[in-house]
mmCIF file of the N, C-alpha and C atoms, coordinates in Angstrom:
data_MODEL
# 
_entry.id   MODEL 
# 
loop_
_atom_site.group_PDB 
_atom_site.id 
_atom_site.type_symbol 
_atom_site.label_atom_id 
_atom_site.label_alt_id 
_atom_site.label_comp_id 
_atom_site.label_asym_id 
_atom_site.label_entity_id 
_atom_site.label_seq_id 
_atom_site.pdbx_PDB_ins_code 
_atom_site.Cartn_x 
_atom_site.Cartn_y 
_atom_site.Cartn_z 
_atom_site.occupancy 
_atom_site.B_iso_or_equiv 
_atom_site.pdbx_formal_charge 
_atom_site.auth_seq_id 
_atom_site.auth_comp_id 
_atom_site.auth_asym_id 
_atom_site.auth_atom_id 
_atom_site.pdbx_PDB_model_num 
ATOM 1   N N  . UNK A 1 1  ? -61.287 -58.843 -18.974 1.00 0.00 ? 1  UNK A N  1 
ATOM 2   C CA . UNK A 1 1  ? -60.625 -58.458 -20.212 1.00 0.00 ? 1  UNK A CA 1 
ATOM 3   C C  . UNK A 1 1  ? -61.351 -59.088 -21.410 1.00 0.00 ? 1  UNK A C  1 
ATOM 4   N N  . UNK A 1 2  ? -61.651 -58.652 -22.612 1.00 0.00 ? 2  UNK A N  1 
ATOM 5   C CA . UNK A 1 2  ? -62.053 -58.806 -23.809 1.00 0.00 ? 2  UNK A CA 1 
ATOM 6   C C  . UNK A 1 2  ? -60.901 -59.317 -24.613 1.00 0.00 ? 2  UNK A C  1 
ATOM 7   N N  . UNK A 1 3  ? -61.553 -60.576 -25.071 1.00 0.00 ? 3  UNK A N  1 
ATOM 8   C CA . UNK A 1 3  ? -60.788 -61.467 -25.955 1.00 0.00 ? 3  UNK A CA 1 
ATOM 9   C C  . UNK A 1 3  ? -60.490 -60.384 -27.122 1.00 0.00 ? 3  UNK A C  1 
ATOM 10  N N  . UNK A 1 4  ? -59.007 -60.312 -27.635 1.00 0.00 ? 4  UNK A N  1 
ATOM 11  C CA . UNK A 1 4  ? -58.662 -60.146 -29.302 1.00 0.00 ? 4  UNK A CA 1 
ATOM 12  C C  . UNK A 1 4  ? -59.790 -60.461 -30.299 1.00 0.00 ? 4  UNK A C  1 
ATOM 13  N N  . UNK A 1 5  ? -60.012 -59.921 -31.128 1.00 0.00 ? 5  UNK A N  1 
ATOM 14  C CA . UNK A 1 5  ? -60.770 -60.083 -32.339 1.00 0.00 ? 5  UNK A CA 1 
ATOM 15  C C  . UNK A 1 5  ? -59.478 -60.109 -33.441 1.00 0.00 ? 5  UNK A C  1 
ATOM 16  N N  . UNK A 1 6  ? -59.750 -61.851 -33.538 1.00 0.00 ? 6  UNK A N  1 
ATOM 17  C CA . UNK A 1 6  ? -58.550 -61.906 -35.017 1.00 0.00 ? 6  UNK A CA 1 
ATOM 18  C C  . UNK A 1 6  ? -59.083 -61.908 -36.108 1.00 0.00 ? 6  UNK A C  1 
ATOM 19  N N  . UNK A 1 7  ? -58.132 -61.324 -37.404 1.00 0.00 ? 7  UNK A N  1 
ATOM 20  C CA . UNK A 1 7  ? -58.975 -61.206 -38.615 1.00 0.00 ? 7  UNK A CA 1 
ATOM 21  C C  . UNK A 1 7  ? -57.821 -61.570 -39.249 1.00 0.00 ? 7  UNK A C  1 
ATOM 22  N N  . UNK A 1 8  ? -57.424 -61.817 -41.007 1.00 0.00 ? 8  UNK A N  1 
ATOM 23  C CA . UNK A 1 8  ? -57.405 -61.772 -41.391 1.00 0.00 ? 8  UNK A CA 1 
ATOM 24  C C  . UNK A 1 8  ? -55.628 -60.700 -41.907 1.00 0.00 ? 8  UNK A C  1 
ATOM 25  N N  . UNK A 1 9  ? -54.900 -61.495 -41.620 1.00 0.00 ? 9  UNK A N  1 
ATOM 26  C CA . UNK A 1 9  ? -52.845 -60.346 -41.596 1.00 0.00 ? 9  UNK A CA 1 
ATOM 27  C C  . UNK A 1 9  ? -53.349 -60.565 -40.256 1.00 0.00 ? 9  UNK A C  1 
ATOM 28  N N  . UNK A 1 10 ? -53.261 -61.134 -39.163 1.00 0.00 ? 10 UNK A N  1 
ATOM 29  C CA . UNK A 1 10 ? -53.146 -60.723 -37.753 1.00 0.00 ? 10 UNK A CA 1 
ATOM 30  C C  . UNK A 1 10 ? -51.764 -62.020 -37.514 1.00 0.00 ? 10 UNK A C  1 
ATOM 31  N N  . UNK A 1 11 ? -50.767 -61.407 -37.084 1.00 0.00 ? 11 UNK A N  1 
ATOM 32  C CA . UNK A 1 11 ? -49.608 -62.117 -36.792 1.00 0.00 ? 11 UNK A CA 1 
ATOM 33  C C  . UNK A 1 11 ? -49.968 -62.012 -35.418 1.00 0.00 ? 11 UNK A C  1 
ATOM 34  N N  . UNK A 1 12 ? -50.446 -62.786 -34.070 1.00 0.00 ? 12 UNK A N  1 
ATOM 35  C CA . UNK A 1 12 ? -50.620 -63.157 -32.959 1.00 0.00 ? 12 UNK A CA 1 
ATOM 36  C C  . UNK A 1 12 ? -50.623 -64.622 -32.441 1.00 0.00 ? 12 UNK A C  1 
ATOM 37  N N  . UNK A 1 13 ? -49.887 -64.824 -31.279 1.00 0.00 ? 13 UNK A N  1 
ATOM 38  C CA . UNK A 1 13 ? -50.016 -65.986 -30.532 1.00 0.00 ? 13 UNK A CA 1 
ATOM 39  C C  . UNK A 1 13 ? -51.247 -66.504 -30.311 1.00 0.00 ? 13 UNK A C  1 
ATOM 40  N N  . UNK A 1 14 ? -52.177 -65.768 -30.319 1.00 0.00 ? 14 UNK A N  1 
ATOM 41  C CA . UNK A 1 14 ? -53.694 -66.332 -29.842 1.00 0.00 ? 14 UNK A CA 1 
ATOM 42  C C  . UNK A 1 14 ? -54.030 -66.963 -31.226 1.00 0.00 ? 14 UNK A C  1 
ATOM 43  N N  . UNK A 1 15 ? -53.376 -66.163 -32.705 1.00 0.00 ? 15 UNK A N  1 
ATOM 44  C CA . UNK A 1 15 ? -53.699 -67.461 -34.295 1.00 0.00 ? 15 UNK A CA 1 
ATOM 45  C C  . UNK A 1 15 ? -53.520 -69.025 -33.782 1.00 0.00 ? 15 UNK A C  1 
ATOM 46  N N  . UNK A 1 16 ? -52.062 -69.214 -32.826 1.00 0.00 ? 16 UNK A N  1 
ATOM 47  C CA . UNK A 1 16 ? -51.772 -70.252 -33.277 1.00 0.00 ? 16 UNK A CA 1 
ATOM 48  C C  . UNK A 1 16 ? -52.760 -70.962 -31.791 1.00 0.00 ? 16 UNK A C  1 
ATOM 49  N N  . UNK A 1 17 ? -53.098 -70.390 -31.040 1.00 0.00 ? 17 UNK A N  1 
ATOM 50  C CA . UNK A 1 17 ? -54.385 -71.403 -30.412 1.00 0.00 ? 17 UNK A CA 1 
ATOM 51  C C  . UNK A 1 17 ? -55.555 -71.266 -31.639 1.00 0.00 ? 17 UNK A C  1 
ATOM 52  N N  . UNK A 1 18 ? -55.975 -70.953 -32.254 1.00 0.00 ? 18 UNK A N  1 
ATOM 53  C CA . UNK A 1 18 ? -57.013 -70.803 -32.812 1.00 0.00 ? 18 UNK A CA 1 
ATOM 54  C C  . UNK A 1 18 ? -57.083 -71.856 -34.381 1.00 0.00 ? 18 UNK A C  1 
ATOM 55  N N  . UNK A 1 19 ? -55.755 -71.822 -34.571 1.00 0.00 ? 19 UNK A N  1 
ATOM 56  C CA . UNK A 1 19 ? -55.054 -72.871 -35.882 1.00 0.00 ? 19 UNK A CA 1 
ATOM 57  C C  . UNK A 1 19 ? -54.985 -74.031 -34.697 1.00 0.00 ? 19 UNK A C  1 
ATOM 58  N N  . UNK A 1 20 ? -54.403 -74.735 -33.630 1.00 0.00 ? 20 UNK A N  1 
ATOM 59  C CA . UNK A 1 20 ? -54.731 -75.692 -33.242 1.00 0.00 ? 20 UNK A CA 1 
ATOM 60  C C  . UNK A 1 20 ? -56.077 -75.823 -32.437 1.00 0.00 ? 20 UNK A C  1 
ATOM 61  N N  . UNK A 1 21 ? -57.212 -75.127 -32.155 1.00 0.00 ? 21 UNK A N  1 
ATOM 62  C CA . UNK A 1 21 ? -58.511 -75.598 -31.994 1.00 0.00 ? 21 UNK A CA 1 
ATOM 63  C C  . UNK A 1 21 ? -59.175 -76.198 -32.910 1.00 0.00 ? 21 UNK A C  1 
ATOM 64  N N  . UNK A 1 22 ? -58.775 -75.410 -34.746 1.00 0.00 ? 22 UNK A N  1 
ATOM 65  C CA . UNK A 1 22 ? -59.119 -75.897 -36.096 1.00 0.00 ? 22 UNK A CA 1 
ATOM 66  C C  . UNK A 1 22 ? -59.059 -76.802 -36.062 1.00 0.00 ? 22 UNK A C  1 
ATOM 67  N N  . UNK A 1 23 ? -57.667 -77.101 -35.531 1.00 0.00 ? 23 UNK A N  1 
ATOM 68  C CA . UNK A 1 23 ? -57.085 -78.431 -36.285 1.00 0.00 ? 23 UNK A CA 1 
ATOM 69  C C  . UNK A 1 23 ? -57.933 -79.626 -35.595 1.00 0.00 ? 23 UNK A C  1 
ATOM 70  N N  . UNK A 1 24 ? -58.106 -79.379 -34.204 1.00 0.00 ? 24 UNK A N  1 
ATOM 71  C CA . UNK A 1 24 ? -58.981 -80.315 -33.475 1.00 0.00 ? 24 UNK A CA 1 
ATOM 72  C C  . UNK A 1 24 ? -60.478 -80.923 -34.067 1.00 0.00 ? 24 UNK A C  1 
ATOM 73  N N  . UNK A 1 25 ? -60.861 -80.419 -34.727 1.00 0.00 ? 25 UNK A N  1 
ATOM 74  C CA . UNK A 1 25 ? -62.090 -80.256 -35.158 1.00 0.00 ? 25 UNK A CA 1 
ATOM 75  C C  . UNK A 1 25 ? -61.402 -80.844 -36.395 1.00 0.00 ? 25 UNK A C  1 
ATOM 76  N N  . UNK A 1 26 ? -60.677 -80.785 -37.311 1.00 0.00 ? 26 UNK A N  1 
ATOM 77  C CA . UNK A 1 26 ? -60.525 -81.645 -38.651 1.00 0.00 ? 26 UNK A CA 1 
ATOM 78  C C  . UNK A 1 26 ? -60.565 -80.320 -39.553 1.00 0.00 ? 26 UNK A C  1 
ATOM 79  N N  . UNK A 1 27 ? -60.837 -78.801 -39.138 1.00 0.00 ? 27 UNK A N  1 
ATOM 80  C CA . UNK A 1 27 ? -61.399 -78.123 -40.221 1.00 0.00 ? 27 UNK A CA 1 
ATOM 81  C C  . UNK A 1 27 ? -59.988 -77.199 -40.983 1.00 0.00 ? 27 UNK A C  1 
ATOM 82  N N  . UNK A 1 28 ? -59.068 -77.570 -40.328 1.00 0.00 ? 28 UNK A N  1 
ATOM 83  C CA . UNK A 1 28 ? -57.828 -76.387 -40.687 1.00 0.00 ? 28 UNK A CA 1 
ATOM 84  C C  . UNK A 1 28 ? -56.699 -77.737 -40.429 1.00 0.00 ? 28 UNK A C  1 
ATOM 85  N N  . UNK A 1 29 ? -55.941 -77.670 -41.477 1.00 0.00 ? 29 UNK A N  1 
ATOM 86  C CA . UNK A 1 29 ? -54.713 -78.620 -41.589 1.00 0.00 ? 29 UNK A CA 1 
ATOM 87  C C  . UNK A 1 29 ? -53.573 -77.455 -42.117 1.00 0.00 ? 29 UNK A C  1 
ATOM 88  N N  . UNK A 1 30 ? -53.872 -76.691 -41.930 1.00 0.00 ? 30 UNK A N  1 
ATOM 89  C CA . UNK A 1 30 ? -52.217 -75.465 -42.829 1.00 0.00 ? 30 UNK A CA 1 
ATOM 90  C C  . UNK A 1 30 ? -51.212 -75.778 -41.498 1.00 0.00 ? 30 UNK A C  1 
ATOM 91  N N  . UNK A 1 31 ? -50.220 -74.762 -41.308 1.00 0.00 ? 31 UNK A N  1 
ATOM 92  C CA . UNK A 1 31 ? -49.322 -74.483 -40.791 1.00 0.00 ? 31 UNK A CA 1 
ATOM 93  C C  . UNK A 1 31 ? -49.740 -74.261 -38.998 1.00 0.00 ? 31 UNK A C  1 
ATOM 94  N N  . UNK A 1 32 ? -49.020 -74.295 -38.408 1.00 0.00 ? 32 UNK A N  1 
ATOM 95  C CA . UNK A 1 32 ? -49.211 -73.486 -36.682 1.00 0.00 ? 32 UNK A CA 1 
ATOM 96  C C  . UNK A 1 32 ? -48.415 -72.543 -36.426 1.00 0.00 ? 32 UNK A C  1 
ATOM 97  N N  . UNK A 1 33 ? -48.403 -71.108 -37.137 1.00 0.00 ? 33 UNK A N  1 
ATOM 98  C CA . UNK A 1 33 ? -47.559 -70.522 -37.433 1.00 0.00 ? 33 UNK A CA 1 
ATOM 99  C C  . UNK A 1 33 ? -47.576 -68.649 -36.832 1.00 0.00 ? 33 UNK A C  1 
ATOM 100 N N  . UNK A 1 34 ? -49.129 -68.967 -36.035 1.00 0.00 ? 34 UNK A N  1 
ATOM 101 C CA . UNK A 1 34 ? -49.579 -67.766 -35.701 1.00 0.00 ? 34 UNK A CA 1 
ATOM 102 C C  . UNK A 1 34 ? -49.592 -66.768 -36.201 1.00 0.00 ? 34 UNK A C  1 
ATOM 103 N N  . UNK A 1 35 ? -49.817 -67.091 -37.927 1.00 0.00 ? 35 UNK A N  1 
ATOM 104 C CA . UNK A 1 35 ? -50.561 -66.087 -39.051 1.00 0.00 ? 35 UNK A CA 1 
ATOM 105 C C  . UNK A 1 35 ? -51.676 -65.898 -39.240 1.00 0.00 ? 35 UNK A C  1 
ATOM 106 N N  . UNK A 1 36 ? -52.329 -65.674 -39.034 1.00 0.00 ? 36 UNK A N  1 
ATOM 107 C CA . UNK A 1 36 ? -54.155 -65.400 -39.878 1.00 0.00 ? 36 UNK A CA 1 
ATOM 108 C C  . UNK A 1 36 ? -53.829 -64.968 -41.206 1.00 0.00 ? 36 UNK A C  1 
ATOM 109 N N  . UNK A 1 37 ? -54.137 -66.268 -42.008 1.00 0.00 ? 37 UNK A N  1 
ATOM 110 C CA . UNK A 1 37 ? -53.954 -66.287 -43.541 1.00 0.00 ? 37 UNK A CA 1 
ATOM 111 C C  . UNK A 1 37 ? -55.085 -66.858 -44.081 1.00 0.00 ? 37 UNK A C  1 
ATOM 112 N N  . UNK A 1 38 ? -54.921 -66.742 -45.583 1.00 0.00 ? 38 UNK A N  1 
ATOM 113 C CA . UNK A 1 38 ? -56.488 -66.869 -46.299 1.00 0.00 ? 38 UNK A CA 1 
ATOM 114 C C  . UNK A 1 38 ? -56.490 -68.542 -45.805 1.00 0.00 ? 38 UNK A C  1 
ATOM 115 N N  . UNK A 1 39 ? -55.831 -69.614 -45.588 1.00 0.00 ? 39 UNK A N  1 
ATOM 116 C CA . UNK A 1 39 ? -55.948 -70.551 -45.139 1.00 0.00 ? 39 UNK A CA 1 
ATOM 117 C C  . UNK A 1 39 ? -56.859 -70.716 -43.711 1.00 0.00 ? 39 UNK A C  1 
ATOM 118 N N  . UNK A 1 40 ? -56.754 -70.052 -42.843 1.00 0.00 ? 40 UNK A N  1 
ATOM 119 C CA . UNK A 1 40 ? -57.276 -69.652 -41.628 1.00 0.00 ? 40 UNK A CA 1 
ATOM 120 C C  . UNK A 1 40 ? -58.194 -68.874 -41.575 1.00 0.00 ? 40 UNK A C  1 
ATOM 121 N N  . UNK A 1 41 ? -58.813 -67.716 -42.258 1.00 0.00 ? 41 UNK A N  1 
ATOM 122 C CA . UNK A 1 41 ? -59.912 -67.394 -42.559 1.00 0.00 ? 41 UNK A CA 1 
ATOM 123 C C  . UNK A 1 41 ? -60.947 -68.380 -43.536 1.00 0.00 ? 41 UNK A C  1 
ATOM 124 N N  . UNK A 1 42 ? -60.675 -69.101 -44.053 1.00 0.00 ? 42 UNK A N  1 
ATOM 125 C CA . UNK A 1 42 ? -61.418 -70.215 -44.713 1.00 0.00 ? 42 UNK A CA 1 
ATOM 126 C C  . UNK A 1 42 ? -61.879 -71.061 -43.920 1.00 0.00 ? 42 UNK A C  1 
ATOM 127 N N  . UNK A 1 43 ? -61.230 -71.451 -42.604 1.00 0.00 ? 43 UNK A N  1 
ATOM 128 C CA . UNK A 1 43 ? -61.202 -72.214 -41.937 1.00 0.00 ? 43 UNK A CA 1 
ATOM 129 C C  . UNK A 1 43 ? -62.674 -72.009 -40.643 1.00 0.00 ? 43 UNK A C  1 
ATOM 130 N N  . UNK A 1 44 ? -62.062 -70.942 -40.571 1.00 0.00 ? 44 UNK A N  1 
ATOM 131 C CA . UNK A 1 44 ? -62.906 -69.985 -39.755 1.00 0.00 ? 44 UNK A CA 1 
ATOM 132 C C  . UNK A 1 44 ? -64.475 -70.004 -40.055 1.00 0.00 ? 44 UNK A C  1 
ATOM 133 N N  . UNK A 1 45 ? -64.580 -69.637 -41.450 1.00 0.00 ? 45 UNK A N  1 
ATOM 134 C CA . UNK A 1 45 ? -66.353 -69.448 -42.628 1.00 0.00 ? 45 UNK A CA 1 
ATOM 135 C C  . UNK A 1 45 ? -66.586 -70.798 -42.621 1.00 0.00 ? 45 UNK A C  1 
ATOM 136 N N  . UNK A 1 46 ? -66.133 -71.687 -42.618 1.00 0.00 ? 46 UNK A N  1 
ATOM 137 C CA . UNK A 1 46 ? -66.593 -72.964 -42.585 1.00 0.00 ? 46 UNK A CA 1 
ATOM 138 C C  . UNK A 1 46 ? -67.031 -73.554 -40.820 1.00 0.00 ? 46 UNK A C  1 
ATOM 139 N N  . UNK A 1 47 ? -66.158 -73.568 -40.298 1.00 0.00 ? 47 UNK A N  1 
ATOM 140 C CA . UNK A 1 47 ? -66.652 -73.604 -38.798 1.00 0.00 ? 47 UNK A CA 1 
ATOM 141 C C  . UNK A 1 47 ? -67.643 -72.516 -38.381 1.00 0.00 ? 47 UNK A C  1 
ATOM 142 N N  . UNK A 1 48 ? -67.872 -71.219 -39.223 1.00 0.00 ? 48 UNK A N  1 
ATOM 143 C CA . UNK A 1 48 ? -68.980 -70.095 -39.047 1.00 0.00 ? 48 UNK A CA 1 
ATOM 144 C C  . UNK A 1 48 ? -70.223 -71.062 -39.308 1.00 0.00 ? 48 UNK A C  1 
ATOM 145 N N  . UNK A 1 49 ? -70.190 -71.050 -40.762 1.00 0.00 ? 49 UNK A N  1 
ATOM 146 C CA . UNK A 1 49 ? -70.926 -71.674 -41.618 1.00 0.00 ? 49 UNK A CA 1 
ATOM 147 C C  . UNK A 1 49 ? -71.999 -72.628 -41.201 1.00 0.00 ? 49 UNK A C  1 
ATOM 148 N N  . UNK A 1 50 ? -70.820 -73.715 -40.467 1.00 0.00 ? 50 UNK A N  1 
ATOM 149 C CA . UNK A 1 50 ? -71.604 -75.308 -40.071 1.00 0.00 ? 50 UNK A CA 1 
ATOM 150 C C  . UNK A 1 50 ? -72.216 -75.318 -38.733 1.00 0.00 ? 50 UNK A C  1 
ATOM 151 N N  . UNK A 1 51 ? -71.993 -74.090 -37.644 1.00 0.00 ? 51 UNK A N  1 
ATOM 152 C CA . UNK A 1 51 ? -72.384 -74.066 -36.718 1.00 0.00 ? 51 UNK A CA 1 
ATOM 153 C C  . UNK A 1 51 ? -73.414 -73.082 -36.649 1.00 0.00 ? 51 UNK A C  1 
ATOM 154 N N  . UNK A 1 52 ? -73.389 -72.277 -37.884 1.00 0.00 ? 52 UNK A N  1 
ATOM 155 C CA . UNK A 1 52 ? -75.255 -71.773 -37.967 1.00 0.00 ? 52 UNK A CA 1 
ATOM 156 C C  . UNK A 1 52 ? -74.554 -69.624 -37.268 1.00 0.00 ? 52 UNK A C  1 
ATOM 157 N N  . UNK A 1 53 ? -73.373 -70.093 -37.296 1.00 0.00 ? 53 UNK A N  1 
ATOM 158 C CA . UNK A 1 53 ? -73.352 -68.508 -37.180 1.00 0.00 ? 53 UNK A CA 1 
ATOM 159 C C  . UNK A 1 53 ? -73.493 -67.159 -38.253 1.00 0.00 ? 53 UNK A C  1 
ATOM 160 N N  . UNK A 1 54 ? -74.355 -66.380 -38.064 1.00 0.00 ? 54 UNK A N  1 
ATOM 161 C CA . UNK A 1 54 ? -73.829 -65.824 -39.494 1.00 0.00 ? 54 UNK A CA 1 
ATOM 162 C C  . UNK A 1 54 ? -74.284 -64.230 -39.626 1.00 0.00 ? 54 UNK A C  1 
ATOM 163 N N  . UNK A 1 55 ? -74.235 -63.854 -40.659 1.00 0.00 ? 55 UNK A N  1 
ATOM 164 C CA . UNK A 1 55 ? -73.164 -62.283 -40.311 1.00 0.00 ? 55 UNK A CA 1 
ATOM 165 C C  . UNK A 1 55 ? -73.938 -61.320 -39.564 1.00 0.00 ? 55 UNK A C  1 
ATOM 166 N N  . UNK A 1 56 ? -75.271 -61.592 -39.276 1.00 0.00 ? 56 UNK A N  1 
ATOM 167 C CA . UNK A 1 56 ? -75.696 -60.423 -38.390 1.00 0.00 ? 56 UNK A CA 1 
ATOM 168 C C  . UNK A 1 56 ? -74.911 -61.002 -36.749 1.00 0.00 ? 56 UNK A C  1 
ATOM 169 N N  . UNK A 1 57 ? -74.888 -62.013 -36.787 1.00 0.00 ? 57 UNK A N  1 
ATOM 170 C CA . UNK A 1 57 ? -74.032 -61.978 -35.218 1.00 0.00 ? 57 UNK A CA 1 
ATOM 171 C C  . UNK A 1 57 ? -72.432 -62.157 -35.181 1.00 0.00 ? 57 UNK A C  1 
ATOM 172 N N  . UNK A 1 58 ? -72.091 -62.382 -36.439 1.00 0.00 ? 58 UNK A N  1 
ATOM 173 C CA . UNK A 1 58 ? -70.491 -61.715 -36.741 1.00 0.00 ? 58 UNK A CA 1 
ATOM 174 C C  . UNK A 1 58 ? -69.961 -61.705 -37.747 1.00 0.00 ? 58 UNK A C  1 
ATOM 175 N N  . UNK A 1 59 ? -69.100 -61.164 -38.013 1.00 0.00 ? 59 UNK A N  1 
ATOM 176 C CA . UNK A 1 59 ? -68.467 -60.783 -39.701 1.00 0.00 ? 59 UNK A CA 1 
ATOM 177 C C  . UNK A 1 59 ? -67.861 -61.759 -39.789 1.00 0.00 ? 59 UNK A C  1 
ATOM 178 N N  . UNK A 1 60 ? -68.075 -62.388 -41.138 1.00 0.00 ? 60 UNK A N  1 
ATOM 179 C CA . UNK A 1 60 ? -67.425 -63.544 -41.719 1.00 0.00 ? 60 UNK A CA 1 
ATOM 180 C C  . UNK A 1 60 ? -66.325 -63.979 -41.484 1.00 0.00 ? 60 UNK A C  1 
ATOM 181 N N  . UNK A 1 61 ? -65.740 -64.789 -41.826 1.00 0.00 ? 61 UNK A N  1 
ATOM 182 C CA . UNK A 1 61 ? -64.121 -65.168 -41.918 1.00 0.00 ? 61 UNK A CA 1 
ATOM 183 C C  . UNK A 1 61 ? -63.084 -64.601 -40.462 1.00 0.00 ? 61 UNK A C  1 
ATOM 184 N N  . UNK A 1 62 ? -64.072 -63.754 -39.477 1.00 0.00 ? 62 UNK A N  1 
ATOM 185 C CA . UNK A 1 62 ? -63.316 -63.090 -38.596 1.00 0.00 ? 62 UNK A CA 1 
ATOM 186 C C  . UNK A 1 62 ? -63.493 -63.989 -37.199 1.00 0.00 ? 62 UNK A C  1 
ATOM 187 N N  . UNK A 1 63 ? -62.638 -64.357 -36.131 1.00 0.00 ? 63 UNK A N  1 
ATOM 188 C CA . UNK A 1 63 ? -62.772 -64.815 -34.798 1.00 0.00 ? 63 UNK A CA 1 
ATOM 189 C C  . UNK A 1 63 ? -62.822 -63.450 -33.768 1.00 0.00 ? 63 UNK A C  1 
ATOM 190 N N  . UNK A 1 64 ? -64.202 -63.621 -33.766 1.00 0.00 ? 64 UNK A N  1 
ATOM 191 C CA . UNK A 1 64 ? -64.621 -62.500 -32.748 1.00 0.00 ? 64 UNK A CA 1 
ATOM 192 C C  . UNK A 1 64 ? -65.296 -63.404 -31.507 1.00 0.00 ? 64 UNK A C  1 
ATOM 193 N N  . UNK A 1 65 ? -66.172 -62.546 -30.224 1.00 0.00 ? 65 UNK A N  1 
ATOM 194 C CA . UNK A 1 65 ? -66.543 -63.157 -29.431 1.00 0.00 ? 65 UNK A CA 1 
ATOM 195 C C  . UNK A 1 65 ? -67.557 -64.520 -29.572 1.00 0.00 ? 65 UNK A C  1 
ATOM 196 N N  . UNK A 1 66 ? -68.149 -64.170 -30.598 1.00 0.00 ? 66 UNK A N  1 
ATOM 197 C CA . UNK A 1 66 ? -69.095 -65.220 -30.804 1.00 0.00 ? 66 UNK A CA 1 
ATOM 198 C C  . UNK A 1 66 ? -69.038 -66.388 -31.096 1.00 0.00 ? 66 UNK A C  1 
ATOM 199 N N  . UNK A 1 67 ? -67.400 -66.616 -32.016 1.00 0.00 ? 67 UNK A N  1 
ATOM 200 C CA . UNK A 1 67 ? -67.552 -67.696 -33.066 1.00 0.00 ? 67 UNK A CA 1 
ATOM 201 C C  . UNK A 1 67 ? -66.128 -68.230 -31.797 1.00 0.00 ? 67 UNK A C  1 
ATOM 202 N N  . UNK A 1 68 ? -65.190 -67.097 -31.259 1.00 0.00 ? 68 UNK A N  1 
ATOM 203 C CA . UNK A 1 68 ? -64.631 -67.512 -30.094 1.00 0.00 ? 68 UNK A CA 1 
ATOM 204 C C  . UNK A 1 68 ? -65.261 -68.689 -29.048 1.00 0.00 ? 68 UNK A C  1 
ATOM 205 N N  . UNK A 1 69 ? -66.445 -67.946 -28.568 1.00 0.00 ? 69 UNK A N  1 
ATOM 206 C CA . UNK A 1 69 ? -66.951 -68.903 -26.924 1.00 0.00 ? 69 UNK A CA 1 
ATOM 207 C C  . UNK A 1 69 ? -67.338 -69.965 -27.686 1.00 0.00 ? 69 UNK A C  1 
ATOM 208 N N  . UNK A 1 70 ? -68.372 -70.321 -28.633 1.00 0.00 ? 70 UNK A N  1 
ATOM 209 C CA . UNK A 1 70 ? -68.553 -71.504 -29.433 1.00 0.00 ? 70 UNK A CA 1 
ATOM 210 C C  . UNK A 1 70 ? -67.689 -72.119 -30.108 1.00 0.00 ? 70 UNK A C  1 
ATOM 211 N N  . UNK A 1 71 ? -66.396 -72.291 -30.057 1.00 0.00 ? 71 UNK A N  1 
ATOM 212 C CA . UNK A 1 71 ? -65.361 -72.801 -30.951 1.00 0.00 ? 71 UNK A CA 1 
ATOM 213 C C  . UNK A 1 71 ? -64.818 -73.440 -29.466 1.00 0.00 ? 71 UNK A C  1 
ATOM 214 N N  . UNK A 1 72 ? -64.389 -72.586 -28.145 1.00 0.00 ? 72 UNK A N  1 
ATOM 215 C CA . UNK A 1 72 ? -63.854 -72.629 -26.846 1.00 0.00 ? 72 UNK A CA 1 
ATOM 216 C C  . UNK A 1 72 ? -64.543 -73.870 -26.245 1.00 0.00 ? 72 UNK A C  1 
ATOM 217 N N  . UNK A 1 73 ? -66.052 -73.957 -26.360 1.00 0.00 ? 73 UNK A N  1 
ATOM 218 C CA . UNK A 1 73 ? -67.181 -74.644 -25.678 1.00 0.00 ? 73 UNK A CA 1 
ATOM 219 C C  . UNK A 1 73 ? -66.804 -76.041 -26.423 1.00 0.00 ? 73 UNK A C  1 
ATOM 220 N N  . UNK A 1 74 ? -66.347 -75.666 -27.960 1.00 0.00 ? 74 UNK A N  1 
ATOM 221 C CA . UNK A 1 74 ? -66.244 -77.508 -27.944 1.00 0.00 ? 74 UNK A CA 1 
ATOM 222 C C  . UNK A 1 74 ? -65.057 -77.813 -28.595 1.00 0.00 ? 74 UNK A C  1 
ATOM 223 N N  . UNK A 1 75 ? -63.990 -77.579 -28.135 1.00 0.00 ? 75 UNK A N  1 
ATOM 224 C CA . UNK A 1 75 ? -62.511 -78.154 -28.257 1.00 0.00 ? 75 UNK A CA 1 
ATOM 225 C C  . UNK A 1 75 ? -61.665 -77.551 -27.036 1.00 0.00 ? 75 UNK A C  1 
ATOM 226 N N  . UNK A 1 76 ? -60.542 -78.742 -26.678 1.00 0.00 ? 76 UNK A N  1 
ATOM 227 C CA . UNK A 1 76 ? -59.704 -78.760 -25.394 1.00 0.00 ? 76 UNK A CA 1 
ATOM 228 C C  . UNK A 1 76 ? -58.684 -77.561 -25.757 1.00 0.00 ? 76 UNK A C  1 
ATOM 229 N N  . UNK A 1 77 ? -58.869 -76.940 -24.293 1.00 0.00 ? 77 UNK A N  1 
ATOM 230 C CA . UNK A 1 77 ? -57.186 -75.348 -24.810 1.00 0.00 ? 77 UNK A CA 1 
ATOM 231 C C  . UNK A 1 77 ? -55.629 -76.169 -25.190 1.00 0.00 ? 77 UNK A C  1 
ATOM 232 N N  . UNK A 1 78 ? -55.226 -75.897 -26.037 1.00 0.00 ? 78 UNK A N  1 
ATOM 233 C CA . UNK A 1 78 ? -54.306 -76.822 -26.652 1.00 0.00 ? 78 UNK A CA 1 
ATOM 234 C C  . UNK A 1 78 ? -52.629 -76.151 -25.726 1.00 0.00 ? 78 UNK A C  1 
# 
């Protein structure tokens, strides 16, 4: 099965693993509320950003497969 691609208005349970992987990392302090909000897309471009991902291998601000397995690879499933 193929992971969800969260973006940006995505009300899903898989936000709020993805808001506490942030949080693991220091890069997202908002809510655990399983919103994808401009708080959480910010969060996201910055963990894009610092880990050298960038938009030819995925669209910005979005948790797709890429920025998924590399986010997975270095923080514990909460």
């Amino acid at each position: 099965m193929v992971p969800k691609t969260l973006r940006l208005g995505d009300d899903d349970p898989e936000v709020t693993e993805l808001q506490l992987r942030l949080r693991q990392l220091g890069i997202y302090t908002g809510d655990i509320d399983q919103n994808f909000d401009e708080q959480v897309e910010q969060a996201v471009l910055v963990y894009q950003n610092t880990r050298g991902i960038t938009k030819d291998k995925e669209e910005p601000g979005v948790y797709g497969l890429v920025t998924r397995q590399r986010l997975e690879s270095e923080t514990k499933e909460p």
